[in-house]
C-alpha angles and dihedrals in degrees: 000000000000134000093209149052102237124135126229119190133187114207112190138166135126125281113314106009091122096257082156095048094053093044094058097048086046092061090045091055090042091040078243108171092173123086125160117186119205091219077066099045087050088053093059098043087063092073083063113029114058126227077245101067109029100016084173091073087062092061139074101256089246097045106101160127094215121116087219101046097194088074096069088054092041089062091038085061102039090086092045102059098080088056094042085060099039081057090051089045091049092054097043090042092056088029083244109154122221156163125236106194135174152081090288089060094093130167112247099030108041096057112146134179118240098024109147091210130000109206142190126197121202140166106224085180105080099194086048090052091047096046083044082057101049095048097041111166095188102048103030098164105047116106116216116194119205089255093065093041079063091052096049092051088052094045089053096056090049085048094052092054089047093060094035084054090038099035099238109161105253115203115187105215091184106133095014 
């Protein structure tokens, strides 16, 4: 149980449905300074955690050969999860609110103790998700095939029966 009152938030989706961009209007609404980004944590894992050994963590989460393409983002996040919690127990430790936000935040996986809400963003509208893509303010220089277009959609709809089976709140930004 917690001491504070702080609020933790996890913010997940696939790739482009403005996880960055809620975030950030969610802390403003809380008065939340703190974000973490798993693309960041991944980032930093990589210092650690060789291509090797988890050569997922070396891809975009939607970039593979795979048939079932949120496996390859199930395997990406496996090795995040420790630090995903290390940063919850931080906040809760210090009574610091935050929000975690990112791709590698999945249902399933990803279920902590003491998180105030548990999110996830999607884009029902296909040609939206696909205009939001091609004019991503957050990631400007990352190039999405339509290929990968293909996988992220496919990723979104795992990732809807995962928060339907594990209760995360879905909120469907498509024509906000």
């Amino acid at each position: 149980m917690k001491k504070f009152k702080n609020k933790i938030f996890i913010i997940g989706g696939a790739s482009s449905v403005s996880k960055s961009s809620y975030s950030f209007k969610l802390m403003q609404k809380h008065k939340i300074i703190h974000k973490l980004g798993s693309g960041f944590i991944r980032e930093m894992a990589k210092s650690f955690l060789s291509k090797n050994s988890v050569p997922e963590l070396y891809k975009h989460s939607f970039q593979t050969n795979l048939k079932n393409p949120i496996k390859n983002l199930i395997y990406q996040s496996i090795p995040l999860k420790k630090m995903i919690q290390n940063a919850i127990n931080r906040a809760n430790r210090e009574g610091t609110s935050i929000v975690i936000e990112g791709v590698n935040l999945i249902p399933g996986l990803m279920e902590f103790k003491n998180i105030d809400e548990k999110i996830l963003l999607i884009v029902k509208n296909e040609k939206q998700h696909k205009m939001m893509i091609e004019n991503n303010d957050t990631h400007k220089l990352r190039k999405i095939s339509i290929k990968d277009f293909k996988n992220i959609r496919n990723i979104q709809e795992s990732l809807i029966l995962r928060a339907k089976k594990f209760k995360w709140k879905i909120i469907d930004i498509s024509n906000k």
